[in-house]
C-alpha positions, 0 to 999 in steps of 0.5 A, a space after each residue: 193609479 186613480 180609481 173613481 165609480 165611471 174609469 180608472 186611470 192608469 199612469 205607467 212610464 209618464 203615460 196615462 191609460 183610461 179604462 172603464 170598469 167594464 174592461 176589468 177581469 178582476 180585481 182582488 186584495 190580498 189582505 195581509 200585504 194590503 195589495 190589490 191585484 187588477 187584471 184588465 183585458 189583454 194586459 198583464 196583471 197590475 199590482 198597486 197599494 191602498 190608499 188608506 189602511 187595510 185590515 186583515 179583518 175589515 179588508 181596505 176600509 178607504 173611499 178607494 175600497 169602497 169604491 172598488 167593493 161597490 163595482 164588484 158587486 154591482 159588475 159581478 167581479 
């Protein structure tokens, strides 16, 4: 999975999807296993891991979590 400010990649079995952020749902982190869960149109939800270390506190403090935070906001995720 690759996460940037403009399209997400997906990779599942050898295939690559694109989306934008626009055809996210949702898209929250569970702060005690440090796991994201995304919900994208007409798909089933999609669990992935952070890149950099997440904290109970301070949430995923990473360039990916950052990211995601940013578009949250600016998409009223």
């Amino acid at each position: 999975m690759c996460i940037g400010k403009s399209k997400i990649l997906i990779a599942d079995h050898r295939k690559e999807y694109e989306y934008t952020w626009l055809d996210v749902e949702e898209i929250s982190l569970d702060r005690f296993f440090g796991i994201y869960k995304l919900k994208i149109r007409e798909k089933p939800h999609i669990y992935f891991s952070s890149y950099g270390a997440v904290t109970w506190l301070f949430g995923d403090v990473s360039d990916m979590g950052m990211i995601i935070e940013k578009m949250k906001r600016e998409l009223n995720l």
